[in-house]
C-alpha positions as CSV (number, residue, x, y, z in Angstrom):
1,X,-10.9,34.8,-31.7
2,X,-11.8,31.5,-32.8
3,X,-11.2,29.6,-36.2
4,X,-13.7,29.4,-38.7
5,X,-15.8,25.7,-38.1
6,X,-18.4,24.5,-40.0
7,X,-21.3,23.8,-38.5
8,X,-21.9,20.3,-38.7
9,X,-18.2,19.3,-37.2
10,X,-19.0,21.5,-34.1
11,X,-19.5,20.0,-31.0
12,X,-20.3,23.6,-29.2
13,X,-21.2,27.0,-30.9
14,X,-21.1,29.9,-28.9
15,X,-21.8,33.7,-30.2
16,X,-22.1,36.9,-28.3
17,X,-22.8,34.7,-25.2
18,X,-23.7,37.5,-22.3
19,X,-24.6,36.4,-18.7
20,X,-25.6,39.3,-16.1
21,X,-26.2,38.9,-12.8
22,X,-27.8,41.8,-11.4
23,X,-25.1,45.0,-12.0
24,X,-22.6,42.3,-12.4
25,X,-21.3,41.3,-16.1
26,X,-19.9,37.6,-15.3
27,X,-19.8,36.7,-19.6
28,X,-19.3,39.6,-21.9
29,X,-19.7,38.7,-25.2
30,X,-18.1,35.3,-25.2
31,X,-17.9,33.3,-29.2
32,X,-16.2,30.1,-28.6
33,X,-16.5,26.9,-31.2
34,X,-15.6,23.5,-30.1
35,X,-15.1,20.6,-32.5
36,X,-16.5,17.0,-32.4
37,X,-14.1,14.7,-31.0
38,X,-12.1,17.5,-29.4
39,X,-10.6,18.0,-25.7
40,X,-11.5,21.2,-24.9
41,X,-10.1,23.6,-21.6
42,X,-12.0,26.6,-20.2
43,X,-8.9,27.7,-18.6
44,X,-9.0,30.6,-15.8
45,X,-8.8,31.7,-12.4
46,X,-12.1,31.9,-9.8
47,X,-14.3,33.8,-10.5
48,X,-13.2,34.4,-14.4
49,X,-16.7,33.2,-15.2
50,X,-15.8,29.6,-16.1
51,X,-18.4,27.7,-14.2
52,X,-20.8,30.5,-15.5
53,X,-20.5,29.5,-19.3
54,X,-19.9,25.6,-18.5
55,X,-23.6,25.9,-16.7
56,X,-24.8,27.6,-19.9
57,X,-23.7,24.6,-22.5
58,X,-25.0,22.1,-19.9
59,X,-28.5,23.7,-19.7
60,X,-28.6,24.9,-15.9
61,X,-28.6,28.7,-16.6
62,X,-29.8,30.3,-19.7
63,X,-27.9,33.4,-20.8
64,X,-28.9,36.4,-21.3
65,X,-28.2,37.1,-24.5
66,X,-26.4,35.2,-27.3
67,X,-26.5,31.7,-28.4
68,X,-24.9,29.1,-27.5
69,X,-26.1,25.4,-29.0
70,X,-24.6,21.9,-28.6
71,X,-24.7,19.3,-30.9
72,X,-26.6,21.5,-33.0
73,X,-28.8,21.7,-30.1
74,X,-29.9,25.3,-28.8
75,X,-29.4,25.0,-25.5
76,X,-32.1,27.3,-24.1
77,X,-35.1,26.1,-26.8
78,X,-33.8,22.6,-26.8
79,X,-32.5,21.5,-23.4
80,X,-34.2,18.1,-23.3
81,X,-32.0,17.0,-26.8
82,X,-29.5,18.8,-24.9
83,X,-29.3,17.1,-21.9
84,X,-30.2,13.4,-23.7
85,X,-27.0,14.0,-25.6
86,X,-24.5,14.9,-22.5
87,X,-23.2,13.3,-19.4
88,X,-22.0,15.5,-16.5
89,X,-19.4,15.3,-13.4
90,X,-19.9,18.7,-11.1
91,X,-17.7,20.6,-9.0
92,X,-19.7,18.9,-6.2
93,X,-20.1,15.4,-5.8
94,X,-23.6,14.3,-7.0
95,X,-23.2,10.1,-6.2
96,X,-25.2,9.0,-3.2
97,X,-22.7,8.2,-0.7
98,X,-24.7,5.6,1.3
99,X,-25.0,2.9,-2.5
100,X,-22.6,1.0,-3.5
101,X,-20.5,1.7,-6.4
102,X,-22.6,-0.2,-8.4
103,X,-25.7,0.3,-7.2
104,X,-24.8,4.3,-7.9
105,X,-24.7,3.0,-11.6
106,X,-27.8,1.1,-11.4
107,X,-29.9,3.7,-10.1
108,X,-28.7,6.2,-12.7
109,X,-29.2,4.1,-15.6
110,X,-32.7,3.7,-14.1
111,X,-33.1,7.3,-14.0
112,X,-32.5,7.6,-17.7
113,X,-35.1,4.9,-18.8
114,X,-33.1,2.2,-18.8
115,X,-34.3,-1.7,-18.3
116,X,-33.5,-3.6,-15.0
117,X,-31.0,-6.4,-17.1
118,X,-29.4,-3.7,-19.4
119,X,-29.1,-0.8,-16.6
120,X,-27.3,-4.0,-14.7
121,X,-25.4,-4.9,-17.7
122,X,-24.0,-1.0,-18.3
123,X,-22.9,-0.5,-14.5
124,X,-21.1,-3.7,-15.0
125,X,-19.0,-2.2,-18.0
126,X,-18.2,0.6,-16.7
127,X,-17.2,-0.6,-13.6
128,X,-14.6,-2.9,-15.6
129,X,-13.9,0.3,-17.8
130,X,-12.3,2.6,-15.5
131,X,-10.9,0.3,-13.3
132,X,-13.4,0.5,-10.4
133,X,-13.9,-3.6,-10.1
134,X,-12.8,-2.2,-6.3
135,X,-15.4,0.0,-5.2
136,X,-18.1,-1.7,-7.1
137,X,-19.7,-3.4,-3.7
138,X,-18.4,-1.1,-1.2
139,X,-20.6,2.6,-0.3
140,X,-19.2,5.4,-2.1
141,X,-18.5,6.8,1.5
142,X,-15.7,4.1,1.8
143,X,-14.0,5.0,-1.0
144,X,-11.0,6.8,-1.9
145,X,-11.0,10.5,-3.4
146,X,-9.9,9.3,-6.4
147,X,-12.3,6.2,-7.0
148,X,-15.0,8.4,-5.7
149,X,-14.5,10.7,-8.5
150,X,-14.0,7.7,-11.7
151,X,-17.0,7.0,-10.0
152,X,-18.8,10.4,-11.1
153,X,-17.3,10.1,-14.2
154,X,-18.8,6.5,-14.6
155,X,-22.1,7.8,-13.8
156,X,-21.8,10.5,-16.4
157,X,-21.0,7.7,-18.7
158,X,-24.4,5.8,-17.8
159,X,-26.1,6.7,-21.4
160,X,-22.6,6.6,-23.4
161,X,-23.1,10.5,-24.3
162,X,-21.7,12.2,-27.4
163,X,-20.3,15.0,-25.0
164,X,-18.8,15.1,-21.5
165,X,-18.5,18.2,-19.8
166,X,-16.2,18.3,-16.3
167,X,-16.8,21.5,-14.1
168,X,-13.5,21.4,-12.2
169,X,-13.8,17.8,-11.8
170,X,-10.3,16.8,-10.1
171,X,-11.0,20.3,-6.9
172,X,-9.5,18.1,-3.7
173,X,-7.9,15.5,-5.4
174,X,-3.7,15.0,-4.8
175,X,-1.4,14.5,-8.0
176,X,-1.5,11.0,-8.1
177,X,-5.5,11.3,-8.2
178,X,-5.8,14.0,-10.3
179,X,-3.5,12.2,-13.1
180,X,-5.2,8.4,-12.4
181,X,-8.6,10.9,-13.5
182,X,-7.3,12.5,-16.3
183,X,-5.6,9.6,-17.9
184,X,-9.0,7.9,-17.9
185,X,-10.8,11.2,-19.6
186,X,-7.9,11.1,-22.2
187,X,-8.8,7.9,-23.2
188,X,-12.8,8.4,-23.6
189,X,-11.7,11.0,-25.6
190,X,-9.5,9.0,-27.5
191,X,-12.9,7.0,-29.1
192,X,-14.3,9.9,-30.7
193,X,-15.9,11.2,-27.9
194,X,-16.1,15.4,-27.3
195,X,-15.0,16.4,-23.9
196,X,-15.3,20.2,-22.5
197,X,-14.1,21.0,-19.0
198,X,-12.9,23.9,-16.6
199,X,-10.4,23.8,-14.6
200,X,-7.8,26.1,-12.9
201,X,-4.9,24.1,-12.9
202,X,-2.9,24.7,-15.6
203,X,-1.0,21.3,-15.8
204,X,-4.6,19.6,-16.4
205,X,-5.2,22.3,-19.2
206,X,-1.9,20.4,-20.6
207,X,-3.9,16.9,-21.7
208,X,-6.3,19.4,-24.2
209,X,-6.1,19.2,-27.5
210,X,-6.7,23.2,-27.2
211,X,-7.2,25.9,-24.7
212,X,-9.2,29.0,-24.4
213,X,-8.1,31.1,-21.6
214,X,-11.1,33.3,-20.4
215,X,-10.4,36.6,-17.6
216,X,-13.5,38.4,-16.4
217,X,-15.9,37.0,-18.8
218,X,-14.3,37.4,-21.7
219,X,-12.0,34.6,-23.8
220,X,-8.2,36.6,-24.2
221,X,-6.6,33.6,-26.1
222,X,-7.3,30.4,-27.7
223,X,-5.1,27.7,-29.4
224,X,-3.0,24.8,-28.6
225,X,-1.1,24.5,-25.5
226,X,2.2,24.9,-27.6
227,X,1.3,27.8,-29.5
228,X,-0.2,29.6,-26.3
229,X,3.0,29.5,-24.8
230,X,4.4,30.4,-27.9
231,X,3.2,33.8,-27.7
232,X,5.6,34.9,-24.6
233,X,8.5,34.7,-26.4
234,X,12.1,32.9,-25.3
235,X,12.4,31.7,-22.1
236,X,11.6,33.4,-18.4
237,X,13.5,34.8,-15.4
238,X,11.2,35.4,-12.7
239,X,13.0,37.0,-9.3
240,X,12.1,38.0,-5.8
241,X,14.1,40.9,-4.2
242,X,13.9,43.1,-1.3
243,X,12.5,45.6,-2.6
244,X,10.2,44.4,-6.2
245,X,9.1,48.4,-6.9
246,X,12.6,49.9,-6.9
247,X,14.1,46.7,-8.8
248,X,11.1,47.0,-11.6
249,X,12.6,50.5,-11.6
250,X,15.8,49.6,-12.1
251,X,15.1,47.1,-15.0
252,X,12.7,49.6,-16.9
253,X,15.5,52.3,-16.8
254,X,17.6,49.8,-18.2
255,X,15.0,48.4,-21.1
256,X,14.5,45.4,-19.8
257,X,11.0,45.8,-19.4
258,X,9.6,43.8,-16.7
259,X,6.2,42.0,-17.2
260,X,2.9,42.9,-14.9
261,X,3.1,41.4,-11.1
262,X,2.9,42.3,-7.7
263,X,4.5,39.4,-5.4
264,X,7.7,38.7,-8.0
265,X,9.2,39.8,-11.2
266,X,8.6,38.7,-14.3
267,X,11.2,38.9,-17.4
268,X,11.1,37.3,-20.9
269,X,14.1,37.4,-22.6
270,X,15.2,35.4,-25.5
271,X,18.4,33.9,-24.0
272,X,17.8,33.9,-20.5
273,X,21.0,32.3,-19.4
274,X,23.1,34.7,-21.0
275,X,21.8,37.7,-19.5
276,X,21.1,36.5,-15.8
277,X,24.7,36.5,-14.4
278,X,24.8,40.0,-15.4
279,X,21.8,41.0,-14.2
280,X,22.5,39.3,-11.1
281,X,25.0,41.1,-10.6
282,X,24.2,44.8,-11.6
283,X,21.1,44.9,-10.1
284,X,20.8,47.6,-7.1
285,X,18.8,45.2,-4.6
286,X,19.2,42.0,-2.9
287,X,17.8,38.9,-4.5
288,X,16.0,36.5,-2.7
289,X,15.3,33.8,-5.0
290,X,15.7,33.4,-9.1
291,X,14.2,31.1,-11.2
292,X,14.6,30.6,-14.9
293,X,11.9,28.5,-16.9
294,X,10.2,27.3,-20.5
295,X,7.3,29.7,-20.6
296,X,3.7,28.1,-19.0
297,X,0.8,29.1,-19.6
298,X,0.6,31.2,-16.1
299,X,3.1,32.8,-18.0
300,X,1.1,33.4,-21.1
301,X,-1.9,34.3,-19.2
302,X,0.0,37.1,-17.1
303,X,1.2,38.2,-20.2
304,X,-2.0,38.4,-21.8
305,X,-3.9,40.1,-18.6
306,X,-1.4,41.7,-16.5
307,X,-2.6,39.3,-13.3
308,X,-1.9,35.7,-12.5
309,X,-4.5,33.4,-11.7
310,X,-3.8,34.5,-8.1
311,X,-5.2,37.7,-8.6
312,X,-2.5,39.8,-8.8
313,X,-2.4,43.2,-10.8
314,X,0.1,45.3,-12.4
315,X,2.0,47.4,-9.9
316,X,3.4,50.6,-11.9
317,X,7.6,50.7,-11.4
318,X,7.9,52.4,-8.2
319,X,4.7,51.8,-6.3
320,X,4.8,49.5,-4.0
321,X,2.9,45.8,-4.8
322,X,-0.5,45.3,-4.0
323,X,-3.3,43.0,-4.3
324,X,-6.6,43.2,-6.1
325,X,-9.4,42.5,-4.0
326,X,-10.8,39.6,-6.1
327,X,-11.9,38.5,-9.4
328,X,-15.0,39.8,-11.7
């Protein structure tokens, strides 16, 4: 699945990365390489085992079999070189919500060995760095969702690490927030610096330099954001009717082969345009809404697994839609 990388211009090697949990398989056999200097997505739905392989590469689980190593780093028998070479921003918020934006810095930098003047001197960078001149004497309670969360990334900044990882980093945060963060992330990446990080919205997956898309523990795709979409082929018609089963029906009978899906219909066609009127009107059930679209990588990834990141399955032509009960 992925492309040949030599060793020393890898950020992250992963081979035949297995994690079990009890009867349950959440990585099956995962081989992933990440260069240095790269931005890297772990692209997925819940529960497609994302969080599961980005705890792995930043030391908090050990797998249960495979490799995986960072930096050149294995991260099971070398965690410490691991961990001095990373900075982190979790799912969760990990800043102490009673200290100042500054004094969150501080203490950090204090954690990590770092003198009184230059742990001062470092908050005081970053602070100017990503714009948080704002919240710098005000309690991290007071601030805004977004400055709360350039305020985790400047924490993960404290030692100036080789690699950032972000675990769904941007969860809560509105548009406006989310895109403040990430234009912030693309430029630490522009110096040279490696950045891996989950996510399970698909227009954040955008600002990567590539994507692997990964479905019950297992990576189905992986490539640019262009060439993922790529792989679907022309452009998209997706329609809701009154009745999906017997209009999948229809469309099969008549070759146009629908894709996998249970609330809507999916249809890639190379000159969507051109055949929709007709459809539109030949089709034996009501319409209820039509939309035609460049292909995204939902798009791809229903393609690729018959399910969107909702969690829905294939429903046979026929057979009523349905949902499946979750993810693995």
């Amino acid at each position: 699945m992925t492309a040949a990388v030599p060793t020393d211009s890898a950020a992250v090697e992963v081979r035949g990365l297995v994690k079990r949990y009890d009867k349950v398989e959440a990585l099956r056999g995962v081989d992933l390489t990440v260069r240095r200097g790269e931005m890297f997505a772990l692209l997925g739905p819940n529960g497609a085992g994302k969080t599961t392989l980005f705890s792995i590469l930043a030391t908090l689980r050990a797998p249960t079999a495979g490799t995986a190593r960072v930096l050149g780093h294995d991260v099971v028998t070398d965690r410490d070189a691991v961990r001095r070479s990373m900075g982190i921003v979790f799912q969760e918020p990990a800043i102490e919500q009673r200290l100042t934006g500054r004094d969150n810095l501080l203490l950090m930098g204090l954690f990590y060995g770092l003198g009184s003047a230059a742990a001062r001197q470092r908050a005081a960078e970053l602070l100017k760095q990503l714009d948080l001149a704002d919240a710098a004497d005000r309690p991290a309670k007071n601030l805004s969702g977004g400055q709360r969360r350039k305020l985790e990334l400047a924490r993960a900044l404290v030692t100036d690490p080789q690699i950032l990882f972000l675990d769904e980093a941007t969860v809560g945060l509105d548009v406006d927030a989310r895109r403040g963060f990430w234009a912030q992330v693309r430029g630490l990446a522009a110096t040279g610096r490696t950045v891996f990080f989950t996510t399970h919205y698909m227009e954040e997956a955008e600002v990567a330099d590539r994507i692997a898309l990964i479905d019950h523990g297992q990576i189905v795709a992986l490539d640019t954001p262009q060439a993922l979409k790529t792989r679907v082929g022309g452009g998209v018609i997706r329609l809701q009717t009154e009745d999906n089963a017997r209009a999948r029906g229809w469309l099969t009978e008549h070759g146009l082969a629908p894709e996998a899906g249970g609330q809507e219909i999916m249809l890639v066609h190379a000159d969507p345009a051109a055949v929709l009127p007709e459809l539109l009107r030949t089709l034996p059930v009501k319409v209820q809404r039509v939309e035609v679209h460049e292909p995204s990588l939902e798009d791809v990834f229903l393609k690729l697994t018959g399910r969107g990141f909702d969690g829905e399955t294939p429903v046979p032509a026929g057979r009523p839609g349905g949902r499946n009960g979750g993810a693995a």
